[in-house]
Each structure stands twice: as structure tokens, then as C-alpha cells.
C-alpha positions in Angstrom: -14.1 -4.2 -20.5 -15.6 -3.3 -16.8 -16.8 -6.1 -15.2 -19.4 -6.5 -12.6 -18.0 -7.2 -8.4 -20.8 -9.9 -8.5 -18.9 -12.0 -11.1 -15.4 -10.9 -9.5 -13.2 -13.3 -7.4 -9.7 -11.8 -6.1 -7.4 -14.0 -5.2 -4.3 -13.1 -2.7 -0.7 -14.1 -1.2 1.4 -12.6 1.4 4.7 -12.9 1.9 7.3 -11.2 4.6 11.1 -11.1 5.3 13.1 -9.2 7.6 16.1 -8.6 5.4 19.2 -9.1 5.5 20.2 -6.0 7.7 17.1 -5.7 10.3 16.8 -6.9 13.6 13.0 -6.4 13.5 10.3 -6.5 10.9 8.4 -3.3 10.5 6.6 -3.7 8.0 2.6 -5.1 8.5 0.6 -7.0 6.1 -3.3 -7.1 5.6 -5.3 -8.9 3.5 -8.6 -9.8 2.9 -10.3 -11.9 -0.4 -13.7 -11.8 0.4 -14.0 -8.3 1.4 -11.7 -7.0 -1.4 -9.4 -5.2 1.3 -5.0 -5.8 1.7 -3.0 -3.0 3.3 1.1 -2.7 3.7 2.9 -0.5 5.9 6.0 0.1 6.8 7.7 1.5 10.2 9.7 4.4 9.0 13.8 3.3 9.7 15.1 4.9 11.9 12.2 5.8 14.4 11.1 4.5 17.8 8.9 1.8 17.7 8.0 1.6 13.6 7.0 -2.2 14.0 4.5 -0.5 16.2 3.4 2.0 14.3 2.9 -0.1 11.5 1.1 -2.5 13.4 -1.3 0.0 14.8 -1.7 1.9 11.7 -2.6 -1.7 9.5 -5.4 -2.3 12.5 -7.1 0.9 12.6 -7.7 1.5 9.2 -8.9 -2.1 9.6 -11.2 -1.1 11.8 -12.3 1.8 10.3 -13.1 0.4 6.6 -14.9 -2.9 9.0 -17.0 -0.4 11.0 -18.1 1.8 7.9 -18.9 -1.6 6.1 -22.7 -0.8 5.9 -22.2 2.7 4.4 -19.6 1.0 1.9 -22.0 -1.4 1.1 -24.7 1.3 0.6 -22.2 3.0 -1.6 -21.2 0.8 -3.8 -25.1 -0.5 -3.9 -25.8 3.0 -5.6 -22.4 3.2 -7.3 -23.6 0.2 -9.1 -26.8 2.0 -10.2 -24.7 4.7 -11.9 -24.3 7.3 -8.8 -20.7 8.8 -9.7 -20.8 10.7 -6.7 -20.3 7.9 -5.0 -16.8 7.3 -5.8 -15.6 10.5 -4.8 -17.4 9.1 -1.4 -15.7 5.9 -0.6 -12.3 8.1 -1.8 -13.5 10.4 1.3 -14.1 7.6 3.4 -10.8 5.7 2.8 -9.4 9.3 3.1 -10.7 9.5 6.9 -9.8 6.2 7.4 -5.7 7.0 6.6 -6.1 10.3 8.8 -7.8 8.4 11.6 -4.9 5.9 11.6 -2.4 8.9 11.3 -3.8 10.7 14.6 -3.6 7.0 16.4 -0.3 6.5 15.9 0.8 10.1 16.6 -1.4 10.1 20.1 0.1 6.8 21.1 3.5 8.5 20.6 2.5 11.6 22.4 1.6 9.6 25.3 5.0 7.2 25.3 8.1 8.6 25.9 9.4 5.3 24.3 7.3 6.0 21.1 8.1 9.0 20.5 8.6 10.2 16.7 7.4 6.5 15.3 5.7 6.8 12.3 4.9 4.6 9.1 4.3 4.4 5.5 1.0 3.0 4.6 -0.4 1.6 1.6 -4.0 0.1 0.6 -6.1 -1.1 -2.1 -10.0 -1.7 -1.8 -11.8 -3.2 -4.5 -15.4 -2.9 -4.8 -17.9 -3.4 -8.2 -15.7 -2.5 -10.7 -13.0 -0.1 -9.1 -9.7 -0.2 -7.7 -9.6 2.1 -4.6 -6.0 2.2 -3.9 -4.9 4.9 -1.1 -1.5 5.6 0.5 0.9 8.1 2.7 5.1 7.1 2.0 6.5 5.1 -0.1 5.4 2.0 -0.2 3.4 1.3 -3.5 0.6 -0.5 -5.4 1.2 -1.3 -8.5 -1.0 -3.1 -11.2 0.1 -5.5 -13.9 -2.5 -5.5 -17.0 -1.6 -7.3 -20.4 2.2 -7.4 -19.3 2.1 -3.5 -18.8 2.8 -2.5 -15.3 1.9 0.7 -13.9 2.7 2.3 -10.6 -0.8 3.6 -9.0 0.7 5.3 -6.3 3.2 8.1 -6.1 5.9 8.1 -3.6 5.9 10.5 -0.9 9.6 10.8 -0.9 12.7 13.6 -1.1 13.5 11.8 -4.3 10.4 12.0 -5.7 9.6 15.3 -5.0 13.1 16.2 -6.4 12.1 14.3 -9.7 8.9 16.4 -9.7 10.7 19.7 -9.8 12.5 18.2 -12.6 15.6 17.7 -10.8 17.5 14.0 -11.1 19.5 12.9 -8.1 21.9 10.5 -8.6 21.1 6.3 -7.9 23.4 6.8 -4.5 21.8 10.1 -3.5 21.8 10.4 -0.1 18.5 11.1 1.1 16.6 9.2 -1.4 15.0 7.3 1.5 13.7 10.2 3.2 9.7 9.8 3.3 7.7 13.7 3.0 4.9 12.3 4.4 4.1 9.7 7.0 1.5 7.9 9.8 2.5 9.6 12.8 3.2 13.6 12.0 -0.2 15.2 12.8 -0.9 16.6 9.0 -0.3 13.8 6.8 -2.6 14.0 3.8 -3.2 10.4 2.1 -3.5 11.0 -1.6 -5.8 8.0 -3.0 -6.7 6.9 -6.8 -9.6 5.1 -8.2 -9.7 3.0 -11.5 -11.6 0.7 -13.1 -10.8 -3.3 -12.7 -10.6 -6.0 -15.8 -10.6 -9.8 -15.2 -6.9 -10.6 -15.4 -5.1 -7.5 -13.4 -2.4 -8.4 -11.2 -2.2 -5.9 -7.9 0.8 -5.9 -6.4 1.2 -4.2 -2.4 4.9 -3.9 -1.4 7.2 -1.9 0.9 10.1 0.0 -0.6 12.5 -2.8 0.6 11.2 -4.6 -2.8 10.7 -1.5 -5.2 13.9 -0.2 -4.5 16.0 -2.8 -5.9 13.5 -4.5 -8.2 13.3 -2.7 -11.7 9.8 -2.2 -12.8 9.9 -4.8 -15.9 11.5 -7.8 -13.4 8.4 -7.3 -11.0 6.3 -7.2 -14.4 7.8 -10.4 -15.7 7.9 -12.3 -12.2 3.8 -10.9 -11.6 2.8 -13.3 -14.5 3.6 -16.3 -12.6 0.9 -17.8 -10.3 0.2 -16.0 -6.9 2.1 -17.9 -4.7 4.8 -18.2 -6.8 4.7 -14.4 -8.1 4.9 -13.3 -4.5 7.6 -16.0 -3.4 9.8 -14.8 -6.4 9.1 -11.0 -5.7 10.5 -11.4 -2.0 13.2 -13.8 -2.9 14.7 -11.7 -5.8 14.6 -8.7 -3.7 16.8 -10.0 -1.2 19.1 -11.7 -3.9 18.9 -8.1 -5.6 20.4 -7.0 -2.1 17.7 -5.2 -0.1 18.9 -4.2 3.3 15.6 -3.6 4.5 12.4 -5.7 5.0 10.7 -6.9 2.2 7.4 -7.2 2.0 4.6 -7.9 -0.4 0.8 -8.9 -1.3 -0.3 -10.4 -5.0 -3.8 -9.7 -5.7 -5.1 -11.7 -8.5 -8.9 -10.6 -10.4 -10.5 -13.7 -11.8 
């Protein structure tokens, strides 16, 4: 059952942790209720400056979706009135927004011998009438829990991944499994963004790959039934019991 935005509140926590290995915390969190906007990103390992680059990356697409606001708003004002069209528009327009971030953080690099090669994952989810916008470069995720079934709405931009694609299965200790195919911060990263309809109840779920990694899909199912707070508490928590060496981040979206 589609329901209308008008009638829609979301409901969101955010929660953080450098990890047990990490100096710094690269990953960036973004969330907004009233707007219906959250964003994760995370600075890739192993690069100059990826708490920068996720930090810049989070605010510009900020920026962008903020400044477009009255052209969203116009579009979802018709989508409303049955204009299909206009979903493939606000797809375009989160599209720009990812590519806009992208050439930030690869011209602040060019410019900074000290930045130079940072990049970032980048994951975000926009929810407007009665869609899920969710739109991403890397491997961090969106996922959404519906009726105790969770499903991934992204699809990692990984080595593994792509290997899994071709059919190929790489063994649990592979090791480039970590190695992102597409990041914020290489001049032709293309964002690959979904759109689905929203039901009262759905549980979203915005993390960085320090929690999807060690987290099997049915524990994040079964801890996403709990209450926000405690839903994202436990996500983080169990992550770094599970043994995540890298930052663990997350957002719980909630659609009552």
C-alpha cells in the first residue's frame, strides 16, 4: 500500500565509531527528518585525506539537493499528480548532485599536494511522496527492512562484487575484496541510483562497510526491529564486537 508524503513522518538516529584499528574517523554522517534527506560516506582507506573527502563530499551534495529544493519541490508537486516522468527527473538530479560532489573532491585534490588521490564512498537516500530515492558510488549501502525481510538497495561498487557478477566466488579472506571500482574523487565516477515505493513501517538503514562487512544480513534484520535508537546502538555495537577494524558507521530511518 503506497502511502501519501503528506501523511509520512520519518524518524532517524545516527551513530559513529572510529573502530578499533583507526586513528581517524572517515566516515561522514547526514541526516535530515523533515526534509527526508541522510547521506553516509566513507574516506576510502588508504588515501590522503579520506576524512576530508568524505566531509566535503557529505556537504556538497548537501548543498546541491538544498539549492535544487524549489525544483524538487516542483517535482514531486507534479509527481504527485501522476507525472512519471518526474521520477526519472529527481533520479537525474540526485545523479548531478553525486557527480558535482565527485568533481569537488577530485579539484580539491588536484589543487593540494597533500590531498592528493583522496576519494570516498558515498551513499544517500531521499524520500519524497511516496518514493525511496536511494543513490550511491562505493560500498557503503542502504538497505531496507520491510515485514522482517531485508533487502540490499544498493550494489557495491567493489572488486568483489564485480567478481561475483561475472559469476566468479572469491574466497571470505580474498585479498582485495576491499578494493572499491568506483569512488568520489576519480574524475568519471558514475553514481548508479534506485527508486521504490515507501510503506508505513520500512526500516532504512545507511551504513559504511565497517558494519556490512562483519554483520550477516539476517543479524542487521533482527537488530532493525528494535526502536531507532536502540536499532542503531546495537548495529554499531555488534559490529565492533563482530571485530570490524574499520569505522563503523550508521543511520536508522524509521517511516511512520
Amino acid at each position: 500500500m503506497m502511502i501519501g508524503w503528506r501523511s509520512v513522518k520519518l524518524h532517524s538516529v545516527a551513530r559513529t565509531d572510529v573502530g578499533r584499528r583507526r586513528q581517524v574517523n572517515e566516515d561522514a554522517l547526514f541526516r535530515d527528518d523533515e526534509r527526508g534527506f541522510y547521506v553516509v560516506a566513507d574516506g576510502v582507506g588508504g588515501h590522503n585525506k579520506g576524512e576530508i573527502a568524505s566531509r566535503e563530499a557529505v556537504e556538497q551534495l548537501r548543498m546541491w539537493v538544498y539549492g535544487a529544493g524549489r525544483d524538487l519541490d516542483r517535482l514531486v508537486d507534479q509527481m504527485r499528480r501522476g507525472d512519471d516522468e518526474c521520477v526519472w527527473e529527481i533520479r537525474r538530479l540526485l545523479e548531478s548532485g553525486v557527480k558535482s560532489a565527485c568533481y569537488m573532491v577530485y579539484g580539491m585534490a588536484e589543487l593540494d599536494p597533500e590531498k592528493k588521490g583522496m576519494s570516498t564512498t558515498l551513499s544517500a537516500l531521499l524520500i519524497r511522496s511516496n518514493l525511496a530515492f536511494a543513490v550511491h558510488v562505493g560500498d557503503s549501502r542502504v538497505y531496507r527492512l520491510r515485514g522482517g525481510a531485508l533487502a540490499q538497495l544498493t550494489i557495491d561498487h567493489s572488486l568483489a562484487a564485480e567478481l561475483e557478477k561475472s559469476g566468479a566466488k572469491p574466497e571470505a579472506n580474498f585479498a582485495w575484496r576491499h578494493v572499491v571500482t568506483r569512488a568520489l574523487g576519480t574524475p568519471t565516477a558514475e553514481p548508479e541510483v534506485q527508486s521504490a515505493p515507501i510503506e508505513r513501517g520500512d526500516v532504512y538503514l545507511l551504513c559504511s562497510d565497517g558494519l556490512s562487512e562483519v554483520l550477516e544480513p539476517d543479524q542487521i534484520a533482527a537488530l532493525l526491529c528494535a526502536p531507532a535508537e536502540a536499532a542503531c546502538r546495537a548495529l554499531v555495537e555488534g559490529a565492533y564486537a563482530a571485530g570490524s577494524r574499520d569505522n563503523i558507521s550508521a543511520i536508522v530511518v524509521r517511516v511512520r
